[in-house]
C-alpha positions in Angstrom: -16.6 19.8 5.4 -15.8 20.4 1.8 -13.6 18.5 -0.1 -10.4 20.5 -1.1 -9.1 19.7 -4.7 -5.8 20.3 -4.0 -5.5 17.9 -1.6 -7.6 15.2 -3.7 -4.9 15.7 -6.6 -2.1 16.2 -4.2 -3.1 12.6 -2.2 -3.5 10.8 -5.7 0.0 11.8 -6.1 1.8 10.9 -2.7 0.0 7.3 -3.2 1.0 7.1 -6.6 4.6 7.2 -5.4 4.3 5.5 -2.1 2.6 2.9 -3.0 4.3 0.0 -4.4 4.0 -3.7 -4.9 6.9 -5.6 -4.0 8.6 -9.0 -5.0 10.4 -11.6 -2.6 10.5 -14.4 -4.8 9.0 -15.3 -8.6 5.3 -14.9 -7.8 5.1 -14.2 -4.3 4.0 -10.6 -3.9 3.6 -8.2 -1.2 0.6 -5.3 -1.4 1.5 -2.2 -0.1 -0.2 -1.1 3.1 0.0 3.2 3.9 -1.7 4.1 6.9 -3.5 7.5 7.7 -0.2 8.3 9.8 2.2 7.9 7.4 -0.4 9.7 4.5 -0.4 12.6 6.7 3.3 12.8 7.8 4.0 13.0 4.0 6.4 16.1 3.5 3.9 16.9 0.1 0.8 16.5 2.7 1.9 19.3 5.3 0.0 22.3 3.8 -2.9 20.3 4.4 -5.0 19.6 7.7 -5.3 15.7 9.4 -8.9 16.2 9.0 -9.0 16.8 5.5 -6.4 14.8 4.3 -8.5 12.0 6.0 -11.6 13.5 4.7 -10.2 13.3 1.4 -9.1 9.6 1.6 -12.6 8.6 2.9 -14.1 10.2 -0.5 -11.3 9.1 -2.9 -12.7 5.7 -1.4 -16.2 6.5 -2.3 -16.1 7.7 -5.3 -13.5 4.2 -6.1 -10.6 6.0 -6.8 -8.9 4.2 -4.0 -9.3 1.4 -2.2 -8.9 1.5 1.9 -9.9 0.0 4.7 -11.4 2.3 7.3 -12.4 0.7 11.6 -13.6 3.1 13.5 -14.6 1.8 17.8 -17.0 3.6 19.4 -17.4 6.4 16.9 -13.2 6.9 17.3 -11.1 6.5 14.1 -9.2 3.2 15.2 -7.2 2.6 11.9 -7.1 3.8 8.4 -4.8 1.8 5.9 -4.8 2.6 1.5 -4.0 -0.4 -0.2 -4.3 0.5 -3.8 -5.3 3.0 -6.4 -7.8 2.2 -8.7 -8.1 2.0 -12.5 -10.5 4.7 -12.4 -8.3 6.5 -9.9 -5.3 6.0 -12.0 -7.3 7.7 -15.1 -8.1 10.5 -13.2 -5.0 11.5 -12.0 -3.2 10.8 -15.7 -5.9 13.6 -16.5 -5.1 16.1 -13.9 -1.0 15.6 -12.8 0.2 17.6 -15.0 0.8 21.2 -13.3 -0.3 23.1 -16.6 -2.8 21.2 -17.1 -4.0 21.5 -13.5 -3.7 25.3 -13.5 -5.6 26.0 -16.4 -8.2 23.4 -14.9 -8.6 25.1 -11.8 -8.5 28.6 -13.6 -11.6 27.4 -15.4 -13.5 25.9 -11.9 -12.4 29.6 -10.1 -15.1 31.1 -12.6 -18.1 29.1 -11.4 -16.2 28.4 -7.7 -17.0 24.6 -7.6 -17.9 21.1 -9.8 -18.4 18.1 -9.3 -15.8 16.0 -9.5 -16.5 14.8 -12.7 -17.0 18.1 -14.2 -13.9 18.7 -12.7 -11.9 15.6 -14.6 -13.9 16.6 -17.9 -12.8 19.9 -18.1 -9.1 18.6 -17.4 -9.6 16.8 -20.7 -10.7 18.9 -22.3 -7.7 21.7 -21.4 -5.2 18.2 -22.2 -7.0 18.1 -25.4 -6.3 21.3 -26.4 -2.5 21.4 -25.8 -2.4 18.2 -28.2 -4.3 19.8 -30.7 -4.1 23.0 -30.4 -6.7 25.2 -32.1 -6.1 26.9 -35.7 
């Protein structure tokens, strides 16, 4: 398979606004639980496949973007919950939610077809950089 940016950006978002930490009483605190189904049945999600919106979560994961808990019997996908995202994760997608700013990103990655994610999040910077300074 091969990891769709889209949907990387597009999941950060829909757990960015799904995901919430709740209160019942002064310091008693409930962590937010999303699970694969209700990821996918996401009304931003829909353009995307199961598979690699799944996909996606399992290398947000990896890379520690996110954190989830994946169970999988007998080779089967048994139950996929996201529980948090991560500082880094957080970073990231500060870097790349702006729609300008994620244009002009991908406009730059569409003339070498693909980087790393990395590369990916350092060009984002540096296309954020030069909107708040822009050049003389």
């Amino acid at each position: 398979m091969e990891l769709n940016y889209e949907c990387f950006r597009k999941v950060l978002l829909v757990l960015e606004k799904e995901l919430h930490i709740t209160a019942d009483s002064y310091l008693e605190f409930e962590y937010p639980l999303l699970s694969l189904r209700e990821i996918i049945d996401n009304e931003e999600l829909k353009a995307f496949l199961p598979a690699d919106v799944f996909y996606t979560i399992v290398n947000l994961e990896e890379a520690g973007y996110i954190t989830a808990e994946t169970q999988f019997a007998s080779g089967v996908l048994n139950e996929c919950l996201v529980t948090n995202i991560t500082y880094a994760g957080h970073m990231f997608l500060k870097s790349v939610k702006d729609n300008t700013v994620w244009k002009a990103t991908m406009g730059k990655v569409a003339k070498v077809g693909s980087v790393a994610i990395p590369v990916l999040l350092e060009i984002a910077k540096e296309v954020m950089i030069k909107m708040l300074i822009p050049s003389p």
